[in-house]
N, CA, C and O atoms as a GROMACS GRO file, in nm:
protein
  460
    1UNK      N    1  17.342  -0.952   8.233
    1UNK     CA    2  17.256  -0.838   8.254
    1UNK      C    3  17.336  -0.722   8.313
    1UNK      O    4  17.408  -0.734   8.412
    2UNK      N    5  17.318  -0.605   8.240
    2UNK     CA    6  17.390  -0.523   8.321
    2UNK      C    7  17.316  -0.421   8.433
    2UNK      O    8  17.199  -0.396   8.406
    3UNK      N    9  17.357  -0.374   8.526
    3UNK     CA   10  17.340  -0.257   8.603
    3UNK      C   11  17.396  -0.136   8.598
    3UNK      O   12  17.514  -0.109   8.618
    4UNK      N   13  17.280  -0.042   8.561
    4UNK     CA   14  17.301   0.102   8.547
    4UNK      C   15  17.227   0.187   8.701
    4UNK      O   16  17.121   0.185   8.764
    5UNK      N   17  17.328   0.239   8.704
    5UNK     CA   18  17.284   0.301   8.883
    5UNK      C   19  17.354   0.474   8.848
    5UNK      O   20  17.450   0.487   8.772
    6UNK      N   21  17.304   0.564   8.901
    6UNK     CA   22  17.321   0.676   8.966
    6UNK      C   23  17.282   0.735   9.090
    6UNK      O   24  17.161   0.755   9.088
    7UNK      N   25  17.341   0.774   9.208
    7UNK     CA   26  17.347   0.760   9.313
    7UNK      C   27  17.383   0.897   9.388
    7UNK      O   28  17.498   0.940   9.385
    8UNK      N   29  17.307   0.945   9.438
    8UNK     CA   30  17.379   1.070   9.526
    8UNK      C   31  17.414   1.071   9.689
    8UNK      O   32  17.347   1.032   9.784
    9UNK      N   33  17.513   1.117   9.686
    9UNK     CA   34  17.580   1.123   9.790
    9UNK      C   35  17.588   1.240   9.852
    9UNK      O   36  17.576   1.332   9.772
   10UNK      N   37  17.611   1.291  10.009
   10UNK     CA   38  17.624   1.422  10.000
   10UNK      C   39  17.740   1.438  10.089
   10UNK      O   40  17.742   1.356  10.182
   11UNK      N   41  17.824   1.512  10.086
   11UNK     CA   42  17.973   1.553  10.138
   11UNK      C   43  17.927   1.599  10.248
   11UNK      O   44  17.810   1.628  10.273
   12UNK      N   45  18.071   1.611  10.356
   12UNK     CA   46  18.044   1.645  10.499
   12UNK      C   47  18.086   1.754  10.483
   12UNK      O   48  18.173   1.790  10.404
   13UNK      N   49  18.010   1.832  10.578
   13UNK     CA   50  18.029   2.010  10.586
   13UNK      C   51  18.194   2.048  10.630
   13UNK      O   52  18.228   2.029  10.746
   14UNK      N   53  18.276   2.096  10.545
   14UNK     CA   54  18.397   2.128  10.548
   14UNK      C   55  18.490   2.025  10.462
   14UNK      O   56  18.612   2.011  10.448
   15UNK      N   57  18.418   1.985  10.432
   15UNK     CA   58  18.518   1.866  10.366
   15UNK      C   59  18.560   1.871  10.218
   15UNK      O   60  18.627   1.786  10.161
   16UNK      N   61  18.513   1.976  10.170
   16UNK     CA   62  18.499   2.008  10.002
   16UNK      C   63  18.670   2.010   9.941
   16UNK      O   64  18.714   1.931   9.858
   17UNK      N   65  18.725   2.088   9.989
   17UNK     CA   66  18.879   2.075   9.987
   17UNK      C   67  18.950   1.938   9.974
   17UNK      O   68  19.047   1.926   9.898
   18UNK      N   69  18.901   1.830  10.050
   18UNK     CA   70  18.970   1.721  10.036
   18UNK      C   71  18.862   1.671   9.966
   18UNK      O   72  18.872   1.549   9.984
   19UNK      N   73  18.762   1.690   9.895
   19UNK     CA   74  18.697   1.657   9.787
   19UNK      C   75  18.747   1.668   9.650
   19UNK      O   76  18.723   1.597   9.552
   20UNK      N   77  18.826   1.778   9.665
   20UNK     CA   78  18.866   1.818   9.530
   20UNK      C   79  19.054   1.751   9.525
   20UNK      O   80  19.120   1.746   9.421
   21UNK      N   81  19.092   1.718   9.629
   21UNK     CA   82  19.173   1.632   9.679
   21UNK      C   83  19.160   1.492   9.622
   21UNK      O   84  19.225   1.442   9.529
   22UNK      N   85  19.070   1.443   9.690
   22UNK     CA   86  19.035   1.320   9.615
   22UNK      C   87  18.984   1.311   9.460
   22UNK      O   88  19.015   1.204   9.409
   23UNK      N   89  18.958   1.344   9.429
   23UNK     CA   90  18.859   1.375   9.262
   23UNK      C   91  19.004   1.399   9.205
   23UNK      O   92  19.038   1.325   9.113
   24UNK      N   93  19.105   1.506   9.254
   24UNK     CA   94  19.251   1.476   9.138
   24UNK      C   95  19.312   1.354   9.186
   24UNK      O   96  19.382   1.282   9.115
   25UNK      N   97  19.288   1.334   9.298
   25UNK     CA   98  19.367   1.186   9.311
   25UNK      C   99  19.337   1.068   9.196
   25UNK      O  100  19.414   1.003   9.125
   26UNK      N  101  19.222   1.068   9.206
   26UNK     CA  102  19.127   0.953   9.116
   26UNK      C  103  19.246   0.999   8.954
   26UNK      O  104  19.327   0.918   8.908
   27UNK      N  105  19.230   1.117   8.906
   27UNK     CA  106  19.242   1.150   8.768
   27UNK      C  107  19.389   1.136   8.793
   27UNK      O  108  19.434   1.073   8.697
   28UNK      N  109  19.467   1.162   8.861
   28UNK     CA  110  19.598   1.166   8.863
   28UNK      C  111  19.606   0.987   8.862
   28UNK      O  112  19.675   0.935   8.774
   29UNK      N  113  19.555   0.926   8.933
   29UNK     CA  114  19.601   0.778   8.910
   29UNK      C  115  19.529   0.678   8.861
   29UNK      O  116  19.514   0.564   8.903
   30UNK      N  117  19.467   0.754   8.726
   30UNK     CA  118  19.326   0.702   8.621
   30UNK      C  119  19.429   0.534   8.579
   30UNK      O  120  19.359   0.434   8.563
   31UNK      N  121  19.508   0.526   8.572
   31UNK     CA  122  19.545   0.419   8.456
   31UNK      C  123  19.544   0.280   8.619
   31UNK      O  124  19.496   0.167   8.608
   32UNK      N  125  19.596   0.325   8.724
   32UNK     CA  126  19.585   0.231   8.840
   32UNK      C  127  19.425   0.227   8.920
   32UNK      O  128  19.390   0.163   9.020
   33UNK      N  129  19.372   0.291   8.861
   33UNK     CA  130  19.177   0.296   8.852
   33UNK      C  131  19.106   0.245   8.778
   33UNK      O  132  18.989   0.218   8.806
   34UNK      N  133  19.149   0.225   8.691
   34UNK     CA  134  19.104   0.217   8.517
   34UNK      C  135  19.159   0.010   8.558
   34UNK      O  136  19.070  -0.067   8.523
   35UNK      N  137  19.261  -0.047   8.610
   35UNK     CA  138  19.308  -0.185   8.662
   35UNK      C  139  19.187  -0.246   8.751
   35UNK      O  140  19.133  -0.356   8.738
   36UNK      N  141  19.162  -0.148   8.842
   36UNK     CA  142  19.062  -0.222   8.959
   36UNK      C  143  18.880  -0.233   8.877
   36UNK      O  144  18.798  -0.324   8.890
   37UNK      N  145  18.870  -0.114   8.802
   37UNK     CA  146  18.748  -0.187   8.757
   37UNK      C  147  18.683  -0.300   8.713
   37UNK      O  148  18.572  -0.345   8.741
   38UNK      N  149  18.788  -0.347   8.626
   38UNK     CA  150  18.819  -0.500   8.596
   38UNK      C  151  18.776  -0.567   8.670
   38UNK      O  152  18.693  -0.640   8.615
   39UNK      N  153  18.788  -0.595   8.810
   39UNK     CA  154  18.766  -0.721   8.863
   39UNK      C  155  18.607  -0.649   8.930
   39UNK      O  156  18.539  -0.731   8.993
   40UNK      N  157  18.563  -0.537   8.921
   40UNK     CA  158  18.441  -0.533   8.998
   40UNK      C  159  18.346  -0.499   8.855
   40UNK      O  160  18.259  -0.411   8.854
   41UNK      N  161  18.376  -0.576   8.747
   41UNK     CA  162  18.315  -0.573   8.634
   41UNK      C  163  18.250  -0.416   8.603
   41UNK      O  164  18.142  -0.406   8.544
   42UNK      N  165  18.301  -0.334   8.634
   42UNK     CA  166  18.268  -0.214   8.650
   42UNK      C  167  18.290  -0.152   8.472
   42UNK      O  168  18.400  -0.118   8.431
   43UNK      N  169  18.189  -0.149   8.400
   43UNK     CA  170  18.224  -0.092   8.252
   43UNK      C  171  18.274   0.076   8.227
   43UNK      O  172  18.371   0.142   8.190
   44UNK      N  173  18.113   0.095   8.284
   44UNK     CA  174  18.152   0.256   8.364
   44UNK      C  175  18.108   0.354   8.457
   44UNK      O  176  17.995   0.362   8.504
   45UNK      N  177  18.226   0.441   8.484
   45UNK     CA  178  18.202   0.433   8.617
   45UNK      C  179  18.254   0.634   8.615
   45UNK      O  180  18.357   0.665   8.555
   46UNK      N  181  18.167   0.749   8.687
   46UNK     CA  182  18.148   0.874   8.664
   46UNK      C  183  18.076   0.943   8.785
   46UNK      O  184  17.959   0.923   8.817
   47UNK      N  185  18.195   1.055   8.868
   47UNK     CA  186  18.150   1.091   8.935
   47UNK      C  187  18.088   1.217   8.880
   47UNK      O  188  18.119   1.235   8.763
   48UNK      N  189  18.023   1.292   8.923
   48UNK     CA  190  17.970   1.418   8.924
   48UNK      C  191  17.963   1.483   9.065
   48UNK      O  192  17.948   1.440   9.179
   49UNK      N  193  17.982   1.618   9.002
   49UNK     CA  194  17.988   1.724   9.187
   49UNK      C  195  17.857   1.810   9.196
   49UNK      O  196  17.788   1.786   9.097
   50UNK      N  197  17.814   1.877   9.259
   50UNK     CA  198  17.706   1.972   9.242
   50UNK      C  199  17.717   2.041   9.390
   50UNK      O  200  17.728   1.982   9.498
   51UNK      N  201  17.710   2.171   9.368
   51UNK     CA  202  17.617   2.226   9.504
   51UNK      C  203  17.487   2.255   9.497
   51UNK      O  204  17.438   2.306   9.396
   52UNK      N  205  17.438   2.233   9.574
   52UNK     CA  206  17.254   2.255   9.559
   52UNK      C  207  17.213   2.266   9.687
   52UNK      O  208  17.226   2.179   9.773
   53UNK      N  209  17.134   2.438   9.708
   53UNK     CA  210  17.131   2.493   9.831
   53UNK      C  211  17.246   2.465   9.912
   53UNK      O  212  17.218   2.395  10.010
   54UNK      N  213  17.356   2.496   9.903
   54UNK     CA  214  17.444   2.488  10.020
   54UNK      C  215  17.468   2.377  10.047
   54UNK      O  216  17.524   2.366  10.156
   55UNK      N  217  17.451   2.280   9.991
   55UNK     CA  218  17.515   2.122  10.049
   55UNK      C  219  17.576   2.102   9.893
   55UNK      O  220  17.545   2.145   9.781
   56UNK      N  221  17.675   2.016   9.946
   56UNK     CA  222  17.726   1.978   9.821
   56UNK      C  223  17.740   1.784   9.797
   56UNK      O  224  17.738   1.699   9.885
   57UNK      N  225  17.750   1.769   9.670
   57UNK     CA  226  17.680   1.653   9.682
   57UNK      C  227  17.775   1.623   9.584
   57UNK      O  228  17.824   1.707   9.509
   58UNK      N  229  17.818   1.436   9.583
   58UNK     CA  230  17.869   1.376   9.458
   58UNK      C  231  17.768   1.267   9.436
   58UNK      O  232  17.704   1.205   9.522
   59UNK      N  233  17.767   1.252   9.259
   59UNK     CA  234  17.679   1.154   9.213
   59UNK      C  235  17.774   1.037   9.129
   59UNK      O  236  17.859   1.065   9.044
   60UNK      N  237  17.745   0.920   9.167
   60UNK     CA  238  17.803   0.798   9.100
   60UNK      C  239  17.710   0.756   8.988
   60UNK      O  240  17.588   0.768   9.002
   61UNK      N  241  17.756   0.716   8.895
   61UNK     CA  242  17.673   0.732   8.749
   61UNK      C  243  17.756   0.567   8.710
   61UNK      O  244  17.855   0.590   8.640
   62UNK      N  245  17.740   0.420   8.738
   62UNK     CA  246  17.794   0.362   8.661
   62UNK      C  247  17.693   0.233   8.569
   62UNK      O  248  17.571   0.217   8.572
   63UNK      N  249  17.816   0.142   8.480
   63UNK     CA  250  17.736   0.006   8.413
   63UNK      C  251  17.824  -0.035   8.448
   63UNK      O  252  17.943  -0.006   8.447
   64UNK      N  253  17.724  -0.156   8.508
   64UNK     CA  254  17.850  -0.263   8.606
   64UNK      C  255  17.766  -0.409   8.518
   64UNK      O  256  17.650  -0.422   8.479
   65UNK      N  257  17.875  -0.492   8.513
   65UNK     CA  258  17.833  -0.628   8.493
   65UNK      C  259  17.766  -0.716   8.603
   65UNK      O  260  17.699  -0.671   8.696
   66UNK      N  261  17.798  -0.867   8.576
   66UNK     CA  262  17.768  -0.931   8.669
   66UNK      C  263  17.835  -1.026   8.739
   66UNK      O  264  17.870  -1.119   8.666
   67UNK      N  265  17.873  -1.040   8.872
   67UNK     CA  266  17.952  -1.115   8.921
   67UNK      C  267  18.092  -1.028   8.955
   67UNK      O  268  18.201  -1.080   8.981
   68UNK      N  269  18.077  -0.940   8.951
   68UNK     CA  270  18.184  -0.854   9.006
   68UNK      C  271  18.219  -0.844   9.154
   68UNK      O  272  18.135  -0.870   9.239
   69UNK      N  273  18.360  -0.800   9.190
   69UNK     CA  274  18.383  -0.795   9.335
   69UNK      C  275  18.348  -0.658   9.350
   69UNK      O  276  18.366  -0.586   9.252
   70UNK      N  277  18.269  -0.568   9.530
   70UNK     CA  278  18.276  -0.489   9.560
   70UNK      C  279  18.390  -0.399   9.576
   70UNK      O  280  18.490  -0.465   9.551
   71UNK      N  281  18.425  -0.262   9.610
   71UNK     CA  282  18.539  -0.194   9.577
   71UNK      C  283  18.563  -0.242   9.718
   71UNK      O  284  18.681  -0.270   9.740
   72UNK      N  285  18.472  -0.260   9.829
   72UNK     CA  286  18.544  -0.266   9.976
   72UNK      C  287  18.627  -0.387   9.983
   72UNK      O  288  18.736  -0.385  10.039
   73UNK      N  289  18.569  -0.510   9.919
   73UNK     CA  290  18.646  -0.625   9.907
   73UNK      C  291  18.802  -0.636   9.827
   73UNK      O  292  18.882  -0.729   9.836
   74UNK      N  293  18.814  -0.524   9.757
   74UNK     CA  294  18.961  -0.500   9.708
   74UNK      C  295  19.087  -0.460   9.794
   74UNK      O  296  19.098  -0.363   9.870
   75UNK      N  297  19.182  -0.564   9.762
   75UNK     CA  298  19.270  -0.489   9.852
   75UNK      C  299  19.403  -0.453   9.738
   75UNK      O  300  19.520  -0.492   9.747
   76UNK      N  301  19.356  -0.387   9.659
   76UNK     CA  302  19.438  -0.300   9.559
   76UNK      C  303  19.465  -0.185   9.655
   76UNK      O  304  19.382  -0.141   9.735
   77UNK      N  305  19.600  -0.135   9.637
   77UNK     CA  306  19.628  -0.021   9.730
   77UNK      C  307  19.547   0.119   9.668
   77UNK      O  308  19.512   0.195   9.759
   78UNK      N  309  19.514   0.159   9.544
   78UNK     CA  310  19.411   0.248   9.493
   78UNK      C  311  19.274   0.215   9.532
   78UNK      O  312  19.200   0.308   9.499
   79UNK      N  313  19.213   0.126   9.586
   79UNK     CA  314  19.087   0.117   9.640
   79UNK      C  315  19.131   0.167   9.770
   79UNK      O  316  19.101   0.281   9.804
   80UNK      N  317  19.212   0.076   9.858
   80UNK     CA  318  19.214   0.136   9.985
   80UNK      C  319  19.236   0.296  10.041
   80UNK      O  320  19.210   0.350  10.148
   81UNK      N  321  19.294   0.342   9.920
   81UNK     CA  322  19.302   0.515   9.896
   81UNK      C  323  19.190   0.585   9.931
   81UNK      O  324  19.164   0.671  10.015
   82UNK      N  325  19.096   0.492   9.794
   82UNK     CA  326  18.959   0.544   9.780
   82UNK      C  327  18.866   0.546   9.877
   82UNK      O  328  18.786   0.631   9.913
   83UNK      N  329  18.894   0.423   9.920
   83UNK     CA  330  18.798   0.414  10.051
   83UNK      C  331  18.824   0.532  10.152
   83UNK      O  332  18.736   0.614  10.175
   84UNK      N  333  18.929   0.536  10.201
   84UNK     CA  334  18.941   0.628  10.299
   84UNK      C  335  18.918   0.787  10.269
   84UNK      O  336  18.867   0.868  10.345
   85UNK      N  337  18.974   0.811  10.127
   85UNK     CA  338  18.871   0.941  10.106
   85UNK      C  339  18.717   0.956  10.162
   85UNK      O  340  18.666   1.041  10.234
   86UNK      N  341  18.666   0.842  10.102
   86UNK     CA  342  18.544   0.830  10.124
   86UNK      C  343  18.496   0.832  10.256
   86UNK      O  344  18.381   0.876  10.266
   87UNK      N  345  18.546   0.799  10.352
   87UNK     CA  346  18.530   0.796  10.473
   87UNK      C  347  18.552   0.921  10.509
   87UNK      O  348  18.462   0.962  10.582
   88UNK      N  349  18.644   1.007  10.485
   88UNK     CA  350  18.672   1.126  10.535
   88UNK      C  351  18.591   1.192  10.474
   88UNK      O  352  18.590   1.290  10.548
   89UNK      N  353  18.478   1.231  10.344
   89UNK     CA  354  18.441   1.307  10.265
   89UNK      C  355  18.261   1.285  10.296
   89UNK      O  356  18.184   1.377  10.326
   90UNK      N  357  18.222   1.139  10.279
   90UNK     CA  358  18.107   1.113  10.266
   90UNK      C  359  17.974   1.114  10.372
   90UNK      O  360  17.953   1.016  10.444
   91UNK      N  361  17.908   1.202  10.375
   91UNK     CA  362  17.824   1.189  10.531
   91UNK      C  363  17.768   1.080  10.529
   91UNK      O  364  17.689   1.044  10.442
   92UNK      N  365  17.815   0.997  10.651
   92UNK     CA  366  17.693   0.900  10.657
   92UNK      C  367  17.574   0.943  10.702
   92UNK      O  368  17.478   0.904  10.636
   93UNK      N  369  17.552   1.009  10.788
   93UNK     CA  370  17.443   1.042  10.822
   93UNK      C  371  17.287   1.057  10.725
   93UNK      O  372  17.169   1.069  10.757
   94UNK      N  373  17.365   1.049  10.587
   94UNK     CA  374  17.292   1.139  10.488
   94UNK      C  375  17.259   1.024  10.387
   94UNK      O  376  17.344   0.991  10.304
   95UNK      N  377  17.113   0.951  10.397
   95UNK     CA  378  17.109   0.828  10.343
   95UNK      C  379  17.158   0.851  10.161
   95UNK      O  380  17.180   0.965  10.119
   96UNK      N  381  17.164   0.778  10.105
   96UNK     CA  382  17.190   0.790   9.970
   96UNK      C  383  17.063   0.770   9.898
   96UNK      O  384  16.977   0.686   9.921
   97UNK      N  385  17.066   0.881   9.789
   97UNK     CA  386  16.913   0.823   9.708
   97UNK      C  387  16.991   0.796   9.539
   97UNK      O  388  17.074   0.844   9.461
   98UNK      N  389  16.916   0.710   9.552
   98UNK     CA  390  16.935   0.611   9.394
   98UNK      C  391  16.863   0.647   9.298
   98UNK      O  392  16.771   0.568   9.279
   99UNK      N  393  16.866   0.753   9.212
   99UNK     CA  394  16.783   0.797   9.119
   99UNK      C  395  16.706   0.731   9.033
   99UNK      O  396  16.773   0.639   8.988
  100UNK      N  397  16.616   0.731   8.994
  100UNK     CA  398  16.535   0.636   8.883
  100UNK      C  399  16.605   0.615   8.734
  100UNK      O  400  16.627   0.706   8.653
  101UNK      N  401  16.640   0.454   8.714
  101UNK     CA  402  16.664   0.414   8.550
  101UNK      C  403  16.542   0.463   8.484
  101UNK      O  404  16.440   0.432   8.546
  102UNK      N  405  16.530   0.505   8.417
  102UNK     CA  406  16.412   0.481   8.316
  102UNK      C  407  16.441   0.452   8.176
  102UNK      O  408  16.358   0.396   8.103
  103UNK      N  409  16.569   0.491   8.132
  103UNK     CA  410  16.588   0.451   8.012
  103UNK      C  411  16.739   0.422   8.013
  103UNK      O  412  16.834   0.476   8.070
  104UNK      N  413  16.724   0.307   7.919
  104UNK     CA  414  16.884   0.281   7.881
  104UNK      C  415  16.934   0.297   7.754
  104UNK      O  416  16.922   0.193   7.689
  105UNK      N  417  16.990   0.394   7.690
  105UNK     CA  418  17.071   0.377   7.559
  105UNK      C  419  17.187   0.354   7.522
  105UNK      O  420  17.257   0.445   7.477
  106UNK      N  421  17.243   0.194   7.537
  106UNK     CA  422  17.329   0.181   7.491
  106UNK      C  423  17.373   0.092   7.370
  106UNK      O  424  17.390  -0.025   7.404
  107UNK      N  425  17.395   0.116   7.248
  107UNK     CA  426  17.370   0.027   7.145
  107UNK      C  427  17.404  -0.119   7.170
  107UNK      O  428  17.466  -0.149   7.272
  108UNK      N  429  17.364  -0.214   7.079
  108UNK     CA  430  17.374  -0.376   7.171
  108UNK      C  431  17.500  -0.411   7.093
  108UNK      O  432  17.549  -0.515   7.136
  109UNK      N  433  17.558  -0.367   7.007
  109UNK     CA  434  17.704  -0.424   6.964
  109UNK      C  435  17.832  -0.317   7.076
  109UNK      O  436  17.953  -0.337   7.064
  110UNK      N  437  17.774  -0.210   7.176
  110UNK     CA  438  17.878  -0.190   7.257
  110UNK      C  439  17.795  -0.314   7.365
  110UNK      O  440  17.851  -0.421   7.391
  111UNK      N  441  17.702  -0.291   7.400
  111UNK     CA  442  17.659  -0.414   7.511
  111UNK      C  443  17.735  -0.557   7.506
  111UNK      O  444  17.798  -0.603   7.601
  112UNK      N  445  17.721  -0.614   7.389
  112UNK     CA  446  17.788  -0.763   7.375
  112UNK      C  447  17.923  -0.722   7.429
  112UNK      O  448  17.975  -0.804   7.504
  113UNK      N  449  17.976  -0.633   7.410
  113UNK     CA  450  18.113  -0.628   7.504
  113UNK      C  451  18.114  -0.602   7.648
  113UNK      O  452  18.207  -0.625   7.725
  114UNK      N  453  18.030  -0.565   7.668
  114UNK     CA  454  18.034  -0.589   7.845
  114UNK      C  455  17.951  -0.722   7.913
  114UNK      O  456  17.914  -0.733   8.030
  115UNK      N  457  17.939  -0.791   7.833
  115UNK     CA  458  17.869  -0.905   7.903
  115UNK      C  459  17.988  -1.041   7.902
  115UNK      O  460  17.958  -1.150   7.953
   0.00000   0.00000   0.00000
């Protein structure tokens, strides 16, 4: 079964700079990113940026399998990267809202490959 999630997040006030920091990091080291999904059965996986009213926000858009490891449980040196961006970038303060699935289109001969 897969899981489709989109997720918003919202950045800490001043932190946009090392937002855009991190976001080329990711693309600059896509092929050692593109390794760790693998083990967190991660099919796919898409950030998005937005400002809206003055806050700025990133959204996680992925299809994850099942039985996958979490990214915190990785100790790939590109997760541990990631993480700490994240720590420096992500308000906690600022609960996360999980947008509504309502529809899934993905044809079932790409599906049989992610299962």
């Amino acid at each position: 079964m897969l899981s489709v999630e989109c997720t918003r997040f919202r950045v800490k006030k001043g932190a946009s700079e090392k937002v855009t920091e991190w976001l080329q990091f990711l693309n600059d080291h896509l092929d050692d990113v593109l390794v760790t999904l693998e083990a967190e059965k991660m099919y796919v996986e898409t950030i998005f940026r937005e400002v809206l009213n003055g806050e700025e926000y990133l959204y996680w858009y992925s299809v994850r399998g099942q039985g996958g490891i979490d990214v915190e449980e990785s100790t790939h040196w590109i997760d541990i990267k990631h993480l700490e961006y994240w720590d420096e970038c992500i308000d906690p303060t600022f609960k996360p809202v999980d947008l509504s699935t309502e529809v899934v289109m993905i044809p079932n001969k790409i599906q049989s490959y992610m299962n």
